[in-house]
VEXDREN-281584 format. One line per 8 residues: number of its first residue (from 1); their letters; for each residue x, y, z of C-alpha. Coordinates in steps of 0.05 Angstrom, whole numbers, plus 5000, padded with zeros to 4 digits. Example, Ala and Ser with C-alpha at 12.3 -4.5 7.8 and 13.67 -1.06 7.14 Angstrom:
VEXDREN-281584
1> as> 5246 4910 5156 | 5273 4979 5143
This chain:
VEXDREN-281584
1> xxxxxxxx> 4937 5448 5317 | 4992 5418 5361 | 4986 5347 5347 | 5028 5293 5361 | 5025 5235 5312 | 5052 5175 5327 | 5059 5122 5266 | 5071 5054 5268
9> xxxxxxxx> 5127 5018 5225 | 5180 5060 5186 | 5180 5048 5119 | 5176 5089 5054 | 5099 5097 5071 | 5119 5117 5139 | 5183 5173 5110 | 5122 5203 5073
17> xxxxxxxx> 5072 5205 5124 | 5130 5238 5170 | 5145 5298 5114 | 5063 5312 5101 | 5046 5314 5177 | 5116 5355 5192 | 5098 5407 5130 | 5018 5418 5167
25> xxxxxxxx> 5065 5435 5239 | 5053 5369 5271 | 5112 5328 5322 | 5117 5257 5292 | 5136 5198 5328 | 5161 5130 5294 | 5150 5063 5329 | 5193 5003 5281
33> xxxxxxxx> 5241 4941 5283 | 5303 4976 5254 | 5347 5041 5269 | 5357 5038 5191 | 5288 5042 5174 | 5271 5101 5120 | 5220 5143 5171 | 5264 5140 5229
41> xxxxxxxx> 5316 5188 5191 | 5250 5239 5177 | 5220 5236 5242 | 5223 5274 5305 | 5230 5218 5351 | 5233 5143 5348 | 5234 5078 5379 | 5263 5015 5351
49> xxxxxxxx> 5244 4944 5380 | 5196 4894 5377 | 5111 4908 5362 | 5101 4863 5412 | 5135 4897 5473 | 5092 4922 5520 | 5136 4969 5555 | 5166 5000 5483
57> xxxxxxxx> 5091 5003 5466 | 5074 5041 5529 | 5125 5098 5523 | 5104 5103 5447 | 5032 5119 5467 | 5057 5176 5517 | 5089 5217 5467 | 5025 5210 5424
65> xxxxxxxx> 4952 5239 5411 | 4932 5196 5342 | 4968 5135 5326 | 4968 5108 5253 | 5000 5059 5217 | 5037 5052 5148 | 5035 4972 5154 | 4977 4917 5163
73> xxxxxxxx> 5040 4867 5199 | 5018 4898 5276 | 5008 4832 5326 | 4938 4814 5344 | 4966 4836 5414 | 4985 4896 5407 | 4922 4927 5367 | 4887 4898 5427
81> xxxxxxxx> 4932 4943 5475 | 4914 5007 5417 | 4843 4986 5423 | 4849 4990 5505 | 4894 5060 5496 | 4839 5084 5459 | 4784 5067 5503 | 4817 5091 5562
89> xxxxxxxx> 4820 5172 5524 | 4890 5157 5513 | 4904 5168 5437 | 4861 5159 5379 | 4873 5100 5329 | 4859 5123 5255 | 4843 5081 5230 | 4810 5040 5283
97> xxxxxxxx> 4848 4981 5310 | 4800 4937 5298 | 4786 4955 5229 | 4860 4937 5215 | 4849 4874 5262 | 4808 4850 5212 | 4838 4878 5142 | 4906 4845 5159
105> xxxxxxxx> 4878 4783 5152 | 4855 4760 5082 | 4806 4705 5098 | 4773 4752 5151 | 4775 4811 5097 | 4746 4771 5037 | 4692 4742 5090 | 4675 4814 5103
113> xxxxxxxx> 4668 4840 5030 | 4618 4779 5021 | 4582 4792 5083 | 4566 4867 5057 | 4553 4841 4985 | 4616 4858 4963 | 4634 4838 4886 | 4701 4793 4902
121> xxxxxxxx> 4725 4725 4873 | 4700 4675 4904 | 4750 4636 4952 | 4770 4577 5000 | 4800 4587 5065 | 4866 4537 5087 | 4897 4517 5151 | 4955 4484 5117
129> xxxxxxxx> 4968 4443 5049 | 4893 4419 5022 | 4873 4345 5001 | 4853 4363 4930 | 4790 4327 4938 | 4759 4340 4997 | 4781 4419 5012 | 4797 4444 4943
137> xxxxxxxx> 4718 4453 4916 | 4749 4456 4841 | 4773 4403 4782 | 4851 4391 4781 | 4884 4429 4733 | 4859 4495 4745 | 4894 4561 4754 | 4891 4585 4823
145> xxxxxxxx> 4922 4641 4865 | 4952 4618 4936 | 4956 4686 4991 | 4981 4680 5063 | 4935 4705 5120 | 4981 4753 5144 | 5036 4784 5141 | 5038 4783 5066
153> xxxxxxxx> 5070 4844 5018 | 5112 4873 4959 | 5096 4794 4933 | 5113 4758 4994 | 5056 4709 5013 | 5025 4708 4940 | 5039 4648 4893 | 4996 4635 4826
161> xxxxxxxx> 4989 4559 4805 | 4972 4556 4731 | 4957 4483 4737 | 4944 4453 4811 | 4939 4383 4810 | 4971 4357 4878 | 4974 4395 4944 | 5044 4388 4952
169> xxxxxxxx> 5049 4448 4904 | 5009 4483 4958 | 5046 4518 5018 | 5035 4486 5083 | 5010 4561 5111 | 4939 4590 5137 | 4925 4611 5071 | 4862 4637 5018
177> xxxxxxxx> 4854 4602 4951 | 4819 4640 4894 | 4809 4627 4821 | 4871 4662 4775 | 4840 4693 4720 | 4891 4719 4675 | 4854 4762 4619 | 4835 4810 4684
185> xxxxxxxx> 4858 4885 4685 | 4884 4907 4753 | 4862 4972 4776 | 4864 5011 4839 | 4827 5072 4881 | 4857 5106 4932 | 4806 5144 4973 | 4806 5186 5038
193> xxxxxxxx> 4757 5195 5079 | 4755 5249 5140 | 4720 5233 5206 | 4658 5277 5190 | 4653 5226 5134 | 4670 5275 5073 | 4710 5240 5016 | 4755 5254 4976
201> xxxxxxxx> 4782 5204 4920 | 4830 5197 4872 | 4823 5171 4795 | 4825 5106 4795 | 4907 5078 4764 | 4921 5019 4722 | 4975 4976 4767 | 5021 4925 4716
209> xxxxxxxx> 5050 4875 4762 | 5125 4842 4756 | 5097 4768 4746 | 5161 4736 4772 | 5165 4779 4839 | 5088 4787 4840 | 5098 4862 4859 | 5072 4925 4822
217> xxxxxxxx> 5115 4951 4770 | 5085 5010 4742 | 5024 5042 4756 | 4981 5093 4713 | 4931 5149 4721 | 4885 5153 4700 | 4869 5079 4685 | 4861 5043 4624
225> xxxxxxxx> 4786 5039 4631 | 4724 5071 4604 | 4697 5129 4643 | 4633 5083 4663 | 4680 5037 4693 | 4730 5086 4729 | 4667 5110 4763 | 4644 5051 4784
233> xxxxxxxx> 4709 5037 4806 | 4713 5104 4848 | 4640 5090 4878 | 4651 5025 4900 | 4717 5042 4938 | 4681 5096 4969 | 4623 5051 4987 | 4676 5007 5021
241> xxxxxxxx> 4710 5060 5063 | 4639 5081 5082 | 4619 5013 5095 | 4682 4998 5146 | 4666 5073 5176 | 4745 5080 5161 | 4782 5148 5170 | 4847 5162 5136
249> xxxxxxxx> 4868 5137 5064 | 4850 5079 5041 | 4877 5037 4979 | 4812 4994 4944 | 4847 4944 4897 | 4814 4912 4831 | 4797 4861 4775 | 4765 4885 4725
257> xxxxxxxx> 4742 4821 4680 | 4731 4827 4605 | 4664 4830 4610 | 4676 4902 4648 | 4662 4868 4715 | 4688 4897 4781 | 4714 4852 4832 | 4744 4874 4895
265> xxxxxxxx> 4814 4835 4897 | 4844 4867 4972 | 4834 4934 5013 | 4888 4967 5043 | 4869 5014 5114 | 4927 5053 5090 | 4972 5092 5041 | 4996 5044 4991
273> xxxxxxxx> 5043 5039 4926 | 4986 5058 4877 | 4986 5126 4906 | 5053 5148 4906 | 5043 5180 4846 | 4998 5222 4875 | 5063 5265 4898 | 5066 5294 4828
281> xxxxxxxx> 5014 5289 4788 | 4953 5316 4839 | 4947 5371 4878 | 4944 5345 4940 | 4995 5279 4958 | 4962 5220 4990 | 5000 5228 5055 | 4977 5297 5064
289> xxxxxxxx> 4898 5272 5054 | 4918 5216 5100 | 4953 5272 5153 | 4899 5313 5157 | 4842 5259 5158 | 4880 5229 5218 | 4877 5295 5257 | 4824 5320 5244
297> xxxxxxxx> 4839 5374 5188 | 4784 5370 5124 | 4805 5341 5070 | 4831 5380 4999 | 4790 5367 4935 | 4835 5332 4893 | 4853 5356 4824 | 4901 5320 4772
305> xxxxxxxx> 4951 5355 4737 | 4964 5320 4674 | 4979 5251 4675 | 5023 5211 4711 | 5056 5150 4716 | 5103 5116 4776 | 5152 5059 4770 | 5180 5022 4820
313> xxxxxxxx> 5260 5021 4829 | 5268 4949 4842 | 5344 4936 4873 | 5387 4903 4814 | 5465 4896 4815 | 5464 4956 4755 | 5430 4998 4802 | 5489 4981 4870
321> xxxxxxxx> 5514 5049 4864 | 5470 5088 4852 | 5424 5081 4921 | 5437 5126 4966 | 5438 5111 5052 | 5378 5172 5068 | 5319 5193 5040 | 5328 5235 4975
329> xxxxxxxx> 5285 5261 4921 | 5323 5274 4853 | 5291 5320 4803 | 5354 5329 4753 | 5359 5256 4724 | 5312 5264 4673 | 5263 5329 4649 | 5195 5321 4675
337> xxxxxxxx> 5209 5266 4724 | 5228 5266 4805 | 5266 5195 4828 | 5248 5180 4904 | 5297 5140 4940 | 5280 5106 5011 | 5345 5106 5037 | 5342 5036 5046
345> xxxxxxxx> 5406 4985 5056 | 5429 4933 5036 | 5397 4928 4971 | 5376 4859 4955 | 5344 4829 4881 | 5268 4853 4884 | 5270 4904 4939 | 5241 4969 4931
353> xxxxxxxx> 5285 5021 4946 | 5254 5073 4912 | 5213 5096 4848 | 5201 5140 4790 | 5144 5194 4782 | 5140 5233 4712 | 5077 5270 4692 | 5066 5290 4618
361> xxxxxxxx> 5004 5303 4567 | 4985 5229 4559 | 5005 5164 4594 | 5045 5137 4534 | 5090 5205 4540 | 5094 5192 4627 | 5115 5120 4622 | 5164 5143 4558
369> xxxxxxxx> 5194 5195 4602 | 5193 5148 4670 | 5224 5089 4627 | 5275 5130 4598 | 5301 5165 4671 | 5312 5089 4702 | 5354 5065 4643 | 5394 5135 4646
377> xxxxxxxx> 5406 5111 4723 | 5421 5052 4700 | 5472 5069 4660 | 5511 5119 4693 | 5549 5073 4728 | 5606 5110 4753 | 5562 5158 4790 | 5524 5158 4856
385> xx> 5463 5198 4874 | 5472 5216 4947
């Protein structure tokens, strides 16, 4: 198949996307707001600008067939002018622009999942700060979680409030407000989904979160959950995906309450964090499900090979030297475990610029071995990985 992709934004999501749909024989195309951008130095062409520039958008779409994203931050605007490509026979949006029209935006996500009888937490949507006793339907004092519209990631546009009692503590944003429960596990599924409708899904990870960045720290597969659970887990994200008719990978994430609950917490329309460890401990990577979903090719059954375990490399001043300016995937650090770096600069505190896959017998031994290759980096100051 001679297909040219076309992907919009040019992250680490995006550098992955480029090497899966370049290894199956396909021309890739990056759309994104910076020349040093991770994809841009993987792809076969790119443009750099602004999303919401018609013209830039226009010559993207002639060098395309499918167009696909590796972001949820695309203006309102220009999934319209996708949506009007598309209709018009000129490129295929996978998924469909107006599936990620309304994904990108929590309140309009969370009003979906309750619409279609959904389990979620139950939540209150904000057009700026709240008067505690008129919009904010709960007693003072309670724990609550604060998320942006739009436009929020990695952390950005999430705050929890262990005790809100006055709405200055509130941001002044369009914003959702949900209950904080903190004796919740987190778990996630990624799924893919081809557009015959087959699926394909992957066991369901534990994710640990960094509570001062709000960001996932390590994730685990298979998850710290009974096998009842995990496939509950795996049937409800494939009940979603089914639901929004979506086509590509998609990344369900979790609560799952004490009580062995399931409650949706967001859905991503595209490969996410959780699945990066997909790269090494399955068969078949995320990006390549995602790849061929897009175009058109069936899907692989997924196997696991051991387990695995992936831990973010969040930027730190012991790590400066050590990240490299390109993409790079080092497989000599540590026994058992590959370190992918973005190629990202400048480093800045809490940025991801890479992370750590290591597959073993058990979880324990992953996370041992995954733990053990980032303070080896960490140490070795007086090299640099290049």
């Amino acid at each position: 198949m001679n297909i040219r992709l076309g992907i919009i934004g040019g992250g680490q999501l995006g550098l992955y996307l480029c090497e899966a749909a370049q290894a199956l024989g396909f021309h890739v195309s990056v759309i994104t707001g910076s020349e040093q951008d991770p994809a841009v130095q993987c792809a076969d062409s790119s443009l750099v600008g602004h999303m919401d520039d018609r013209e830039l958008i226009e010559r993207f779409l002639d060098g395309c067939d499918v167009v696909t994203f590796d972001k949820e931050g695309v203006p309102n605007e220009t999934l319209d002018w996708l949506a009007d490509a598309q209709l018009k026979g000129r490129v295929n949006n996978r998924p469909d622009a107006q599936t990620l029209l309304m994904l990108k935006d929590k309140a309009l996500q969370k009003t979906w999942l309750q619409q279609h009888d959904l389990p979620t937490l139950p939540f209150q949507v904000l057009s700026g700060r709240a008067c505690l006793g008129e919009s904010i339907s709960a007693e003072p004092g309670r724990a609550v979680v604060q998320k942006a519209r739009c436009d929020g990631y990695d952390g950005r546009g999430v705050q929890i409030l262990h005790s809100l009692v006055a709405e200055q503590q509130l941001w002044d944003i369009p914003s959702i407000v949900e209950p904080y429960y903190a004796n919740c596990k987190e778990i996630s599924v990624v799924t893919a989904r081809d557009q015959r409708g087959s699926i394909q899904t992957y066991p369901p990870v534990s994710m640990e979160f960094d509570h001062q960045l709000n960001s996932v720290k390590v994730v685990a597969m298979p998850a710290a959950v009974s096998p009842d659970i995990g496939t509950a887990a795996s049937r409800l994200a494939e009940n979603v995906v089914t639901l929004l008719d979506g086509v590509g990978v998609f990344a369900i994430e979790m609560f799952v309450t004490p009580e062995g609950e399931l409650l949706i917490n967001e859905i991503s329309p595209r490969v996410h964090n959780s699945g990066h460890l997909t790269l090494d401990g399955c068969n078949v990577s995320q990006f390549e499900q995602h790849v061929r979903a897009v175009a058109g090719l069936p899907l692989l059954p997924v196997a696991t090979q051991e387990c695995a375990v992936m831990l973010n490399i969040l930027y730190c001043d012991a790590l400066k030297d050590h990240c490299p300016a390109r993409p790079v995937v080092d497989r000599t650090t540590q026994p058992g475990t590959a370190i992918y770096w973005y190629g990202k600069t400048p480093g800045q505190p809490g940025r991801k610029m890479g992370h750590i896959n290591a597959v073993a017998p058990s979880v324990e031994m992953a996370e041992k071995l995954a733990d053990g290759a980032l303070t080896k980096l960490s140490s070795n100051t007086g090299e640099q990985n290049v």
